[in-house]
N, C-alpha and C positions, 0 to 999 in steps of 0.2 A: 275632640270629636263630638258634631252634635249626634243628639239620639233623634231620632224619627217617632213620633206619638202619635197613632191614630186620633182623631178627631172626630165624633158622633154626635149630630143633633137630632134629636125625639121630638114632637111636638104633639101632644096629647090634649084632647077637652075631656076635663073633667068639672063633674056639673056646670056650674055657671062661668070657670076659670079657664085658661090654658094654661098648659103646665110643658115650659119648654126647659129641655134637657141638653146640656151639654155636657160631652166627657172626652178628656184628653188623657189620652193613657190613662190612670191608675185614678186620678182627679176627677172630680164633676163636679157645677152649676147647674140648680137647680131655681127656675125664675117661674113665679105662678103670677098672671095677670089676671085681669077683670075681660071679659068681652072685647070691653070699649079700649082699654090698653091695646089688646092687640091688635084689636085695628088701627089702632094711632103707628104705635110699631111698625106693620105692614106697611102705611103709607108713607112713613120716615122713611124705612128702608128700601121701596121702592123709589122715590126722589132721590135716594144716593146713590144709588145702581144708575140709575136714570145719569144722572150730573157724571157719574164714572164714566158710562159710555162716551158720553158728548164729550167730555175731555181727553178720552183717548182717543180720540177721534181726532182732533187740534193738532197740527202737525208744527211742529219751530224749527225754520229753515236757519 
């Protein structure tokens, strides 16, 4: 039987940092970046969303 775990992401600026939270049930990640990281982040992961779309998009007959 799998168990079901919530999932919750935070994303907080603290001073000069962002401080992104993860927690799945009981567990948590905690990742602090610089500025300039999270903007790198954000543009990585928007490029992957981005490539997900266009790919689910691709039909194989």
């Amino acid at each position: 039987m799998v168990q079901e775990s919530d999932r919750k992401i935070e994303v907080e600026i603290e001073r000069n940092r962002v401080r992104i939270a993860v927690y799945h049930g009981e567990d948590e990640e905690i990742i602090k970046l610089t500025l300039e990281e999270a903007g790198d982040l954000a543009e990585e992961l928007k490029k992957a969303l981005d490539d997900y779309s266009r790919r689910k998009q691709v039909r194989i007959d």
